[in-house]
N, C-alpha and C positions, 0 to 999 in steps of 0.2 A: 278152359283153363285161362286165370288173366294174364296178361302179358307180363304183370309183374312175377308172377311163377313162372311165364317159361323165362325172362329174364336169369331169374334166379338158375333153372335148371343150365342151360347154357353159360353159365357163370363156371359150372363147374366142369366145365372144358378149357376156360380161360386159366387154370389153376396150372397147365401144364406149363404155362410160362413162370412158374412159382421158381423152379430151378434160375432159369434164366439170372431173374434179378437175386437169387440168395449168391449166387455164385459171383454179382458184383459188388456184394459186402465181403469178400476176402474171408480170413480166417476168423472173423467173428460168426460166434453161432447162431442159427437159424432163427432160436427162440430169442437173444439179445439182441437180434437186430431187425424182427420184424415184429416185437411188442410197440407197444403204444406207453408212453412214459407218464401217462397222463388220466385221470380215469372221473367221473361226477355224476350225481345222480339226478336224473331228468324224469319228473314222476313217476317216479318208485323206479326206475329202471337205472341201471348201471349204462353207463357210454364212456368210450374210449377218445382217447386223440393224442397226436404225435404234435409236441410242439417245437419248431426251433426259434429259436434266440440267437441273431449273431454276435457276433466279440465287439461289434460297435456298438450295439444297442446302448442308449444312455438315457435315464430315466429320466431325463431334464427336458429330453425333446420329443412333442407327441412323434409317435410311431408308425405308421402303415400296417398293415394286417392284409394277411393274403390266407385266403380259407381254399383249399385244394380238396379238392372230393373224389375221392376212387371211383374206378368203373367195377360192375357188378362180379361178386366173387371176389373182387380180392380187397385191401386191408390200406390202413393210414402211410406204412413203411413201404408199401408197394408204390403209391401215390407217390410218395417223396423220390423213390429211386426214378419213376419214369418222368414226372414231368422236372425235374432237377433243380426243384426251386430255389435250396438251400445254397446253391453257386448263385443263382441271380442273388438272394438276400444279402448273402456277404457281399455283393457287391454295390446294391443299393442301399441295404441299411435299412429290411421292414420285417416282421417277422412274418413267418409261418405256419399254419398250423394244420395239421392233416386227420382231421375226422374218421371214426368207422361208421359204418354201418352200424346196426344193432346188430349186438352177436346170437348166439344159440349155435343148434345144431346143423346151420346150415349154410351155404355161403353169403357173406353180408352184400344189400340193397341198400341202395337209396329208395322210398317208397313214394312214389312223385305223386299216385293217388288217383282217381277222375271224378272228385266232389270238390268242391269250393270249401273244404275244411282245410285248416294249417293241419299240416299230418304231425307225428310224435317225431319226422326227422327233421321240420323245419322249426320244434322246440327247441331241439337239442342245437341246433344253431343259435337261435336266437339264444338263448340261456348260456353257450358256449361263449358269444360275442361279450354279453356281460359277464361272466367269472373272468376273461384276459384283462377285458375295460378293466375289473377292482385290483388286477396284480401287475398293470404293466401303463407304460404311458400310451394307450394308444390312440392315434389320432380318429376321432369318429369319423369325420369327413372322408377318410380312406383308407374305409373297408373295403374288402374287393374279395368275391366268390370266382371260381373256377373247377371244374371237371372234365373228366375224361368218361364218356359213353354214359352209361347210366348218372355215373357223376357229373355228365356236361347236362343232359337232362335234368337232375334237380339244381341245378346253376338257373335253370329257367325256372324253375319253379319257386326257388329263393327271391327269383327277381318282380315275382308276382305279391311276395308276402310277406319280404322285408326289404320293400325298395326304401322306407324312411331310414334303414340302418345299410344299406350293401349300394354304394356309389357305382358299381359297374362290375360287368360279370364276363366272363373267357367262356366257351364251349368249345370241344375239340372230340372233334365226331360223335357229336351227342346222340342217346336214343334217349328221345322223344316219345313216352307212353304217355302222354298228356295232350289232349288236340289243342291246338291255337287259342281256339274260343274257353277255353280252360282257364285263360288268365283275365281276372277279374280287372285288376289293377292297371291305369292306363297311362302312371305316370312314366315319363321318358326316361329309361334307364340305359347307358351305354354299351354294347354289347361286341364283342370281337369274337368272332367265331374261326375255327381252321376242322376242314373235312375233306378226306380223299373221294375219288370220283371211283376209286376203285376199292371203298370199304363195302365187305360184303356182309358185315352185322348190321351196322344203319345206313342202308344204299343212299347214296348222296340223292338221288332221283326221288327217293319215296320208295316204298310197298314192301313186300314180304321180305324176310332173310332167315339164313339158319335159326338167327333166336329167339325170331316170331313168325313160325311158319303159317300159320293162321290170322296174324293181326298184320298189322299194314303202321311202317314209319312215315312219315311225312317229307314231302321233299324240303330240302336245304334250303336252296335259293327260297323256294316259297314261303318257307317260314321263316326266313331272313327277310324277306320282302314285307311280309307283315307285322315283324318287328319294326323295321322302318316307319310304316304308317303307324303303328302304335307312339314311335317317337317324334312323330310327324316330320319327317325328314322329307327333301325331296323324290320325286317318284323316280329318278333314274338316276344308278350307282355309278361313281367315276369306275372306272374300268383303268388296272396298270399291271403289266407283265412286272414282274419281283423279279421272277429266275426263270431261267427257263420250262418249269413245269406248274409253275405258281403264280397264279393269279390273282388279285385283289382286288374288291368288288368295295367301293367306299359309298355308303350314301351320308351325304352332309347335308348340309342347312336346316337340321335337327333343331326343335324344341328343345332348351339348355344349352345346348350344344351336344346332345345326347347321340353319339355317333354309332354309327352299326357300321361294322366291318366284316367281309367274308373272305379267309383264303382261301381257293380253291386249288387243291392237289390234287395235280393231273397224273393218275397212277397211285395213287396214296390209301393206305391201308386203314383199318380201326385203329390208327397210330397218334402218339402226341410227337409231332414233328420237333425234331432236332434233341429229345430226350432219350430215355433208356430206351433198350431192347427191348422187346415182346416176339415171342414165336412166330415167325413170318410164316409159317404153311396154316397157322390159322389165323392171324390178322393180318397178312397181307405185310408190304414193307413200310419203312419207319421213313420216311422222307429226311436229309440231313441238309438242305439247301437253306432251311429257317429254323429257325429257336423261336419257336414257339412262345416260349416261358420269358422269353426276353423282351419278344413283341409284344405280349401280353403287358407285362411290366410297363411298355413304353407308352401303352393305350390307357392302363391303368392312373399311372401317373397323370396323364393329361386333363384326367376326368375325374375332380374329386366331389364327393355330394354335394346338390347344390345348398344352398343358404336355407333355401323355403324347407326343404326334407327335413334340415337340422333341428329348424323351428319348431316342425310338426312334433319329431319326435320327443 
């Protein structure tokens, strides 16, 4: 069985946290508040996404775009309730837009793949990125990709096959069905990651977990570590305690200035730190020491495509 189907099967454990977040939409119903408002069609296929616009947005001034990717099994509106993007927006002033999976009968994937082909989910990006570009001002220079597990996974795989269009990319306890050597592409792209030391879907260490009992994730640091070399950063990461469970692993003097960042969450679950809820007896607890989505933002920001990318494209 590929990892992508047991992916998928263990997806539909993740579903029990479905409660969770419908129950922090309040008296709006199930179905109006976890559709996707948004809907286009990607070689013959239908695809969904949730967009927000905040009340500042002004069409006179290019934009920011922040592309948010669900973990496996669950949906665009789920994406939005956990990583909480839509408070950072209105307070920067970029929008948002939260993708699904392909749908059918089964729970939605991102399909990261293990061939050197752009897969039918990094069309639907690409193709997504231009239908906002024709309706909305948005700044090309900062795009910016992010996920949560399966979704922090194809945030890497975005960053392998449209680094000309995606300035810098979030992961946040990615599973990684993709090996290192997977990514073709060698240009420096900025990368800020956040993973618990105690998630038991993609063990921060590497190797098996419930949702790939048979296949094996990659360690964190390690493949942090080779991101770095990919962005030819120095060999050895500033090291700074945050909080007291939270550590931050910076490597600098990066090609572009293409920085890679790691928080490390000491005790930290398959969780998006400082956002919504998720079932703690199966992903472990939600760390509330950092906002995630904030820091993300503030990495984001500082990193916009460089000039050469804009050319190419």
């Amino acid at each position: 069985m590929s990892l992508d189907r047991r992916w998928v099967l263990a997806a539909v454990l993740t579903l029990i946290g479905a409660p969770t977040i419908v129950a922090l939409l309040g008296s709006v119903s199930y179905h109006a508040a976890n559709r996707s408002n948004h809907t286009m069609i990607v070689a013959g296929s239908e695809r969904e996404y949730l967009l927000y616009v905040p009340p500042s947005y002004d069409p006179a001034k290019p934009t920011p775009l922040i592309i948010s990717l669900h973990g496996a099994g669950l949906w665009g509106a789920a994406q939005r309730e956990i990583s909480q993007w839509n408070r950072v927006a209105d307070r920067a002033g970029f929008l948002v837009v939260y993708p699904s999976g392909a749908g059918g009968s089964g729970p939605r994937v991102w399909h990261e793949e293990d061939d050197f082909r752009p897969t039918s989910d990094v069309r639907f990006i690409a193709a997504l990125i231009d239908t906002l570009a024709a309706q909305y001002t948005i700044d090309p220079a900062r795009i910016y990709a992010n996920g949560l597990s399966n979704g922090g996974g194809m945030a890497f795989v975005l960053s392998c096959t449209l680094s000309d269009r995606i300035a810098a990319v979030g992961l946040v306890g990615a599973a990684l069905t993709v090996p290192w050597q997977w990514c073709a592409d060698h240009h420096p792209v900025p990368a800020i990651w956040f993973h618990g030391t105690a998630d038991r879907a993609a063990p921060y260490r590497g190797g098996t977990s419930w949702v790939a009992p048979t296949g094996s994730f990659p360690s964190i640091p390690r493949f942090v570590a080779n991101w770095a070399r990919r962005n030819r950063c120095g060999d050895t990461p500033v090291e700074t305690a945050v909080a007291p469970d939270i550590t931050r692993s910076t490597y600098t003097r990066c090609a572009d200035d293409a920085a890679v960042v790691l928080y490390t969450i000491r005790g930290g679950g398959h969780t998006w730190p400082g956002g919504g809820p998720l079932p703690e007896a199966w992903v472990g607890p939600t760390n509330r020491e950092i906002d995630a989505s904030s820091l993300m933002w503030e990495f984001f920001s500082a990193h916009p495509l460089s000039t050469q990318h804009l050319t190419d494209h």
